[in-house]
N, CA, C and O atoms as a Maestro MAE file, in Angstrom:
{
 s_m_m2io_version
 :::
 2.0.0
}

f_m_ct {
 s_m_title
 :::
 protein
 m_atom[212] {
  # First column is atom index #
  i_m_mmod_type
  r_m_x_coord
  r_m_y_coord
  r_m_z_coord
  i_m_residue_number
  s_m_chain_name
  s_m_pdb_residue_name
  s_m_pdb_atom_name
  i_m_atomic_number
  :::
  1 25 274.361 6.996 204.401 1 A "UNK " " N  " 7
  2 3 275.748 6.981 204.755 1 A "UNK " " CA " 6
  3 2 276.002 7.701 206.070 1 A "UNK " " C  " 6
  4 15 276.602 7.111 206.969 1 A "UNK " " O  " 8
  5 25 275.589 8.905 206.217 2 A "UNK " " N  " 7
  6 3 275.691 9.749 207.645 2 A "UNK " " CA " 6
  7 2 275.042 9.472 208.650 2 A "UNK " " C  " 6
  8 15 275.327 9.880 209.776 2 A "UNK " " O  " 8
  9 25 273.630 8.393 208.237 3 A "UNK " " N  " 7
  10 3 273.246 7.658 209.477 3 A "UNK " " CA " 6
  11 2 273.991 6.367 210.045 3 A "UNK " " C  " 6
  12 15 273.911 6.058 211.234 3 A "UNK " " O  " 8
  13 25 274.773 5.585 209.047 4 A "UNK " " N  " 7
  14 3 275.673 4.660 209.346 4 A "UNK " " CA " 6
  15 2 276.698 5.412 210.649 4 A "UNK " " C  " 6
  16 15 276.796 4.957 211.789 4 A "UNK " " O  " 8
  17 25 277.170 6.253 210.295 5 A "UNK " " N  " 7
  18 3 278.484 6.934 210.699 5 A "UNK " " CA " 6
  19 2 277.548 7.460 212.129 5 A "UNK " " C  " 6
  20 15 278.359 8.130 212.768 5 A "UNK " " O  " 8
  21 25 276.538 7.451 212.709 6 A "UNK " " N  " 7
  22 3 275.816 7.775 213.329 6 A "UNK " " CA " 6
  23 2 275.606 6.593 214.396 6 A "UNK " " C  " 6
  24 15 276.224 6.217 215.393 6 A "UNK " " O  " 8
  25 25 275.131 6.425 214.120 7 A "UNK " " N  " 7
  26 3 274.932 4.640 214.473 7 A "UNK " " CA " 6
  27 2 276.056 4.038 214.921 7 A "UNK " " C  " 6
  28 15 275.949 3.201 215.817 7 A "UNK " " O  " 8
  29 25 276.971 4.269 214.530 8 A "UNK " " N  " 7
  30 3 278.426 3.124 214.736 8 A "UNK " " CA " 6
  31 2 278.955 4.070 215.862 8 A "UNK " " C  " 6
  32 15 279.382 3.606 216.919 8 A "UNK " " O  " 8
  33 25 278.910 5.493 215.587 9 A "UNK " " N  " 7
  34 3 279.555 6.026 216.667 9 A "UNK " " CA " 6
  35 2 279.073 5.983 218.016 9 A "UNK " " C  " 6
  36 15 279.690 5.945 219.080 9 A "UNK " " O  " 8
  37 25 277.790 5.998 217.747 10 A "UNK " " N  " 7
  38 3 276.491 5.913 218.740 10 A "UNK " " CA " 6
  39 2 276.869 4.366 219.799 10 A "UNK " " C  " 6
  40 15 276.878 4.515 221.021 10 A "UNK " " O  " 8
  41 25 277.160 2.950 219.188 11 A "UNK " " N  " 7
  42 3 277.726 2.176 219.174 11 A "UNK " " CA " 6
  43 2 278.748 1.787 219.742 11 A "UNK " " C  " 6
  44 15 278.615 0.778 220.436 11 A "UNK " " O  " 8
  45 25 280.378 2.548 219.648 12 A "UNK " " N  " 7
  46 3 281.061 2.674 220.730 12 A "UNK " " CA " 6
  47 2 281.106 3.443 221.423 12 A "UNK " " C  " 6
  48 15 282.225 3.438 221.936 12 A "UNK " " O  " 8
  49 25 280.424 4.294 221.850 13 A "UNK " " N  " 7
  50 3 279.979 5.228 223.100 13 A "UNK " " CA " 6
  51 2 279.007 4.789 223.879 13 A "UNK " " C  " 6
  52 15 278.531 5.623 224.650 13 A "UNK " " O  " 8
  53 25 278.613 3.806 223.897 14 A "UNK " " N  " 7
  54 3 277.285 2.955 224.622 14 A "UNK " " CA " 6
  55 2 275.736 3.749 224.761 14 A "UNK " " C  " 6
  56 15 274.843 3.699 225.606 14 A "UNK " " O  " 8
  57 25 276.023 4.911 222.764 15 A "UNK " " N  " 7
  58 3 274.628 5.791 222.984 15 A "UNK " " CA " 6
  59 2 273.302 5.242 222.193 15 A "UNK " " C  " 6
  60 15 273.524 4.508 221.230 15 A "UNK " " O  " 8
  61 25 272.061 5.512 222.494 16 A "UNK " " N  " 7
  62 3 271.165 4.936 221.606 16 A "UNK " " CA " 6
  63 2 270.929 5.951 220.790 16 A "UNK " " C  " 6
  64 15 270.658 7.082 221.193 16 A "UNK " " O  " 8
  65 25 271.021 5.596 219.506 17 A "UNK " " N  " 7
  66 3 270.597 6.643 218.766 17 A "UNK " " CA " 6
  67 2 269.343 6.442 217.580 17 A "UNK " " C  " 6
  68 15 269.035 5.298 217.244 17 A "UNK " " O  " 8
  69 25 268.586 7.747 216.922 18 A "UNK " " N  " 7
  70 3 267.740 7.747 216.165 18 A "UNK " " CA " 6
  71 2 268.011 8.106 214.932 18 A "UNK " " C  " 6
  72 15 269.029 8.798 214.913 18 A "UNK " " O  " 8
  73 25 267.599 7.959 214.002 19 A "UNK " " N  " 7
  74 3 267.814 9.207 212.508 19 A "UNK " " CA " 6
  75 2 266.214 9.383 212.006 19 A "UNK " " C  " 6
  76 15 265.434 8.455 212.219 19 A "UNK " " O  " 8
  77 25 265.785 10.527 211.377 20 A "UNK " " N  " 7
  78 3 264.567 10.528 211.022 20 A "UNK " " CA " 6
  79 2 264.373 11.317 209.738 20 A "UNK " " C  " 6
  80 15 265.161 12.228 209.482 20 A "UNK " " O  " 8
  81 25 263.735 11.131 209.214 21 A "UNK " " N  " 7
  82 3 263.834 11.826 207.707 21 A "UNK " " CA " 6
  83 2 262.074 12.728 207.739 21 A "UNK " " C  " 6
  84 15 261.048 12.455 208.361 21 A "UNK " " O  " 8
  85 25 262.382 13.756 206.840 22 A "UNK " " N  " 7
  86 3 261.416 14.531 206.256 22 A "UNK " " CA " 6
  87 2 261.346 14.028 204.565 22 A "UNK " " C  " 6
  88 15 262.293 13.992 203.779 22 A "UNK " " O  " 8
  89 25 260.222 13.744 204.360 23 A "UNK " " N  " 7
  90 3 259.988 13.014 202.933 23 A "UNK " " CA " 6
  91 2 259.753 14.699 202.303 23 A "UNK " " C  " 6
  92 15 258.728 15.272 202.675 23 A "UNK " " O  " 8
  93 25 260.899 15.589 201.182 24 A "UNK " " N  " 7
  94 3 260.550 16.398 200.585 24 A "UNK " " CA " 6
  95 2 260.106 16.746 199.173 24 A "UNK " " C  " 6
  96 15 259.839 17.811 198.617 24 A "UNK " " O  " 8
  97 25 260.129 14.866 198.605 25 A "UNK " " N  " 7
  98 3 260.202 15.144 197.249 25 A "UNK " " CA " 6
  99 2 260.497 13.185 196.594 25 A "UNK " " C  " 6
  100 15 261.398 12.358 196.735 25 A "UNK " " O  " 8
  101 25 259.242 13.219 195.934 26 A "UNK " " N  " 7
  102 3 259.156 11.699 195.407 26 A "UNK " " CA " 6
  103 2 259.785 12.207 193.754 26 A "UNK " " C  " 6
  104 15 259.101 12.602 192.810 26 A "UNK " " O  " 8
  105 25 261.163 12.051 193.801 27 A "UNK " " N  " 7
  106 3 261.648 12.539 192.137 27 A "UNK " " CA " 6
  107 2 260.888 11.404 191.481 27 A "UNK " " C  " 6
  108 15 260.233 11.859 190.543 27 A "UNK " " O  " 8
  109 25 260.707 9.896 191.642 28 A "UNK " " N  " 7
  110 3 260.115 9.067 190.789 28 A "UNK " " CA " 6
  111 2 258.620 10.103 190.210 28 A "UNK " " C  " 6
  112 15 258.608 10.370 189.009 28 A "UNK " " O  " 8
  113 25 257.598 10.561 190.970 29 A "UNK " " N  " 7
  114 3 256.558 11.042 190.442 29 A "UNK " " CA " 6
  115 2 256.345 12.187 189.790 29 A "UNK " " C  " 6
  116 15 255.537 12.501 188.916 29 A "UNK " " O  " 8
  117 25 257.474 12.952 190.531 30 A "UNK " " N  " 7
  118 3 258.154 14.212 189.713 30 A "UNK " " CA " 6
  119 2 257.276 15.382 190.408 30 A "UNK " " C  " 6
  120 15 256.857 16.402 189.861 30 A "UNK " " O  " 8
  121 25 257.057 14.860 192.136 31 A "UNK " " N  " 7
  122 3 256.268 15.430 193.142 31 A "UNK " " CA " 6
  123 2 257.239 16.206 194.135 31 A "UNK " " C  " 6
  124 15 258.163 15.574 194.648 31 A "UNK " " O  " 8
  125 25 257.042 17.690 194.454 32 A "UNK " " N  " 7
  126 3 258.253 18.247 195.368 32 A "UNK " " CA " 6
  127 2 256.870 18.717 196.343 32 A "UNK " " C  " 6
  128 15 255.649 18.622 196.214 32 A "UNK " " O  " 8
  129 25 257.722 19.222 197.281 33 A "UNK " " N  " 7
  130 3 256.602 19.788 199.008 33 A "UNK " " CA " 6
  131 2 256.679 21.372 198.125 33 A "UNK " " C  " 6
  132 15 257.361 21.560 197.118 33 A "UNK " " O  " 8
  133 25 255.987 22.178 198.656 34 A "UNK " " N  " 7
  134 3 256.062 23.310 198.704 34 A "UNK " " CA " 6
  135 2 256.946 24.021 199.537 34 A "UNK " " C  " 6
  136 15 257.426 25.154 199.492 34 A "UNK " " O  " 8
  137 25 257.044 23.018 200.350 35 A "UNK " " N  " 7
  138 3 257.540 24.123 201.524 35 A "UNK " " CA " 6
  139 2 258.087 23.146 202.395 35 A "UNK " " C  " 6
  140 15 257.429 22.702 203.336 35 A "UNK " " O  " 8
  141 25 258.986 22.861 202.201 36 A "UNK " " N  " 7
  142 3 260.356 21.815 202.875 36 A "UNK " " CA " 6
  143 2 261.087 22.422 204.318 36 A "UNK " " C  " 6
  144 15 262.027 21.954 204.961 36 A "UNK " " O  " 8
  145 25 260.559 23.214 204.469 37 A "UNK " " N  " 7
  146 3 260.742 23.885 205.744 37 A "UNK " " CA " 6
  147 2 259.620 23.336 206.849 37 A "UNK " " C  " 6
  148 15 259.769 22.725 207.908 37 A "UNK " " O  " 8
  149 25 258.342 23.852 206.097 38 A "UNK " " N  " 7
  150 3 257.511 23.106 206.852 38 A "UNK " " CA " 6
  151 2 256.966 21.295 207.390 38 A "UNK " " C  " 6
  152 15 256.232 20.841 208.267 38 A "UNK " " O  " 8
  153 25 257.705 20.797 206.436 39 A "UNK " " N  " 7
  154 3 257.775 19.343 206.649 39 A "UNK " " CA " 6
  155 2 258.899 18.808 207.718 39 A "UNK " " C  " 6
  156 15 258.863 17.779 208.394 39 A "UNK " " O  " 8
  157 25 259.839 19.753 207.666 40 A "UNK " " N  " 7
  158 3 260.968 19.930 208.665 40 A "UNK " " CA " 6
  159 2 260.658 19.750 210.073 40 A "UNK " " C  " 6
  160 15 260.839 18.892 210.938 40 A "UNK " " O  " 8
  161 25 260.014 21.126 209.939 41 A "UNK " " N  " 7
  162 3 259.429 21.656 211.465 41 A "UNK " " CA " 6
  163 2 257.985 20.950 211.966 41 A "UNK " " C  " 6
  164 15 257.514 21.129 213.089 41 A "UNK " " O  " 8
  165 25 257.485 20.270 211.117 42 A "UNK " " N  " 7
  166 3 256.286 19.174 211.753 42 A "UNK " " CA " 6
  167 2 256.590 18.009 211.768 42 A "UNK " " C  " 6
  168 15 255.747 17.337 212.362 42 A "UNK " " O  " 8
  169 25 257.816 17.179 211.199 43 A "UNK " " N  " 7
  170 3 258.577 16.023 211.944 43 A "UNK " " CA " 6
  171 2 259.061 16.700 213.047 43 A "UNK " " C  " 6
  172 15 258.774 16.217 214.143 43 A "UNK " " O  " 8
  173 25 259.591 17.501 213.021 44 A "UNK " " N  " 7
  174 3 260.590 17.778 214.826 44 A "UNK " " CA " 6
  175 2 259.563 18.174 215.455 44 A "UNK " " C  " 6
  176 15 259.943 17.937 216.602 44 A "UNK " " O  " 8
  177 25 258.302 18.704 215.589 45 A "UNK " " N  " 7
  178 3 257.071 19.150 216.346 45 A "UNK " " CA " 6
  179 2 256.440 17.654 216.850 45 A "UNK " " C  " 6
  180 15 256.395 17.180 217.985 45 A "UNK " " O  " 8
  181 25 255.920 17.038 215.411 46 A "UNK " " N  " 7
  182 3 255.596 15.747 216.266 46 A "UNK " " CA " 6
  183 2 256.544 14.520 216.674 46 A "UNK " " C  " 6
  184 15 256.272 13.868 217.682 46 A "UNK " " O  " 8
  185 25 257.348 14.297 216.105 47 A "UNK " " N  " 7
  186 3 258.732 13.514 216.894 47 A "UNK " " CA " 6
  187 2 258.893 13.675 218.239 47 A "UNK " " C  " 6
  188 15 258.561 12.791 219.029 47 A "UNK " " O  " 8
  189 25 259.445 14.885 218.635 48 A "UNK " " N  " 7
  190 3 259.607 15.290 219.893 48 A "UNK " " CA " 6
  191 2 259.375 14.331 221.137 48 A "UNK " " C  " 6
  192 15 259.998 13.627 221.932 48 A "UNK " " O  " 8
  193 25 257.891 14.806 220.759 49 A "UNK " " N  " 7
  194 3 257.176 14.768 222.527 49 A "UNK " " CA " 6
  195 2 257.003 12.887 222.191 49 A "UNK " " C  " 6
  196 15 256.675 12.288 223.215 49 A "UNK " " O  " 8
  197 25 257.134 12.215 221.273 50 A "UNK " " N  " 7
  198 3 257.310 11.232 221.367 50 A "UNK " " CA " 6
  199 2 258.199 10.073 221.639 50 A "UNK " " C  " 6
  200 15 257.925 8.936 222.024 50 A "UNK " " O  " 8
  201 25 259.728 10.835 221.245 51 A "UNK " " N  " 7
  202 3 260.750 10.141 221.698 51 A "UNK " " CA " 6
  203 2 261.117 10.750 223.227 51 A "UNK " " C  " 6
  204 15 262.130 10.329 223.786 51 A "UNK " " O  " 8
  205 25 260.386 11.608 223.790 52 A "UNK " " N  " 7
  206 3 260.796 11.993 225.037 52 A "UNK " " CA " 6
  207 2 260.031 11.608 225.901 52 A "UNK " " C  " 6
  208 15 260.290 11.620 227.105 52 A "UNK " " O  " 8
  209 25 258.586 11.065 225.194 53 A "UNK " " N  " 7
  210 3 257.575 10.103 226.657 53 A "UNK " " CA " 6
  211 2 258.119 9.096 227.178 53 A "UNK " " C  " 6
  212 15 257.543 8.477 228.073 53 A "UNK " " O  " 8
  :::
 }
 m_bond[211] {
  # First column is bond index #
  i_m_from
  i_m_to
  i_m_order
  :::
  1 1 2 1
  2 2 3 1
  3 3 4 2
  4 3 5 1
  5 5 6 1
  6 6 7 1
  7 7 8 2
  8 7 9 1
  9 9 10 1
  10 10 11 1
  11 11 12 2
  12 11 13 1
  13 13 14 1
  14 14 15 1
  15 15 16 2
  16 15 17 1
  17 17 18 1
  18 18 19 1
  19 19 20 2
  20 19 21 1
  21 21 22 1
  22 22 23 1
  23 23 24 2
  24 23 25 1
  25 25 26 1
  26 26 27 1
  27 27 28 2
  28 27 29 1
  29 29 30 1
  30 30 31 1
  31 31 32 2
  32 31 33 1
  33 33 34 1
  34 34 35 1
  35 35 36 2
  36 35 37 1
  37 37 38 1
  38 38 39 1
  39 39 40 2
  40 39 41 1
  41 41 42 1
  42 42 43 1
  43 43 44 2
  44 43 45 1
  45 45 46 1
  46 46 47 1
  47 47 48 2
  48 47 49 1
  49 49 50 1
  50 50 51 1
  51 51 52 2
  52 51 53 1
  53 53 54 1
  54 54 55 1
  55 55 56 2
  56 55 57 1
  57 57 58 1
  58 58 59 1
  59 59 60 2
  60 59 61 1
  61 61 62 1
  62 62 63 1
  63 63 64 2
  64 63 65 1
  65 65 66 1
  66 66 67 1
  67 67 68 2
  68 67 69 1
  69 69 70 1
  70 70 71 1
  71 71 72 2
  72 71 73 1
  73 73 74 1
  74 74 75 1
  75 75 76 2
  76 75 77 1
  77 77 78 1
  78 78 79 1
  79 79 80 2
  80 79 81 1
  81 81 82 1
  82 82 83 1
  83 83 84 2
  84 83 85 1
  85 85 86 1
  86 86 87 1
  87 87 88 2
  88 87 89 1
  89 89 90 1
  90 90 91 1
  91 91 92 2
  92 91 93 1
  93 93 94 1
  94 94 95 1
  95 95 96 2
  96 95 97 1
  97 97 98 1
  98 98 99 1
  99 99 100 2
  100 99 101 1
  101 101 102 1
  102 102 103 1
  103 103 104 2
  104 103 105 1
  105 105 106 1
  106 106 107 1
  107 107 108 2
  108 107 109 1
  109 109 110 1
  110 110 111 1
  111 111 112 2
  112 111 113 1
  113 113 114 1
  114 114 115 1
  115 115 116 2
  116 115 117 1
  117 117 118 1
  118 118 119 1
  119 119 120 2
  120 119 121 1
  121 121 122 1
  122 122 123 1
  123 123 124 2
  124 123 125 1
  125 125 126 1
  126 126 127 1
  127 127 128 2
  128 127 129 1
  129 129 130 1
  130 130 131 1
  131 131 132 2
  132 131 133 1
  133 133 134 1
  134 134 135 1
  135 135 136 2
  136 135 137 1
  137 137 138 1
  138 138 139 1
  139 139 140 2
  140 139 141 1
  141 141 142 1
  142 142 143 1
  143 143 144 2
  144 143 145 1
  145 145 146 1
  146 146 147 1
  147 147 148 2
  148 147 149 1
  149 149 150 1
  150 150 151 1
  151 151 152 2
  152 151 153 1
  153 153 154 1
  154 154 155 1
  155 155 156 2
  156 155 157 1
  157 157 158 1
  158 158 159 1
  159 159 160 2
  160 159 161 1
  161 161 162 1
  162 162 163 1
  163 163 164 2
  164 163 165 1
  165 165 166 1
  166 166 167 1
  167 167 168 2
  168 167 169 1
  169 169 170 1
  170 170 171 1
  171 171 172 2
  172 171 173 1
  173 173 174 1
  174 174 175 1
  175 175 176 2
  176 175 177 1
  177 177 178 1
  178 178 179 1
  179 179 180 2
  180 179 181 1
  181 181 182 1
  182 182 183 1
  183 183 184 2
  184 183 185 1
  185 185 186 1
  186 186 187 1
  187 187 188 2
  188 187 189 1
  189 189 190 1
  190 190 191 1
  191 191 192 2
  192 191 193 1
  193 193 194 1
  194 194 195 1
  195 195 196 2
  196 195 197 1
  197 197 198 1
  198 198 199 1
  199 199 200 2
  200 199 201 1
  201 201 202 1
  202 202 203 1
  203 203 204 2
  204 203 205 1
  205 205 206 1
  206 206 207 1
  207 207 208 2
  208 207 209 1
  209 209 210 1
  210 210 211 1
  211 211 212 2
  :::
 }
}
C-alpha cells in the first residue's frame, strides 16, 4: 500500500522511484532473522552502490 502511494506520487512529479524490502521473517515456515537490523543494514549496504552506478 505505501509503495503504491510512492509510486503514484513519484508519477506526478516526473520522479523515478524504487521500493525495496528486507525479507525478516517467512511466518508460513514459522522462520524469523535474528537480527532484523542486520538484514536492514546489508540491503542498504549492498543496494546502494548499485542503484548509484
Amino acid at each position: 500500500m505505501e509503495t503504491s502511494g510512492i509510486y503514484g506520487l513519484g508519477r506526478v512529479f516526473g520522479h523515478r522511484c524504487l521500493s525495496l524490502s528486507a525479507i525478516v521473517a517467512n511466518r508460513v515456515r514459522g522462520e524469523f532473522s535474528a537480527d532484523g537490523n542486520a538484514a536492514v543494514e546489508k540491503l542498504i549496504t549492498t543496494a546502494l552502490p548499485i542503484i548509484a552506478a
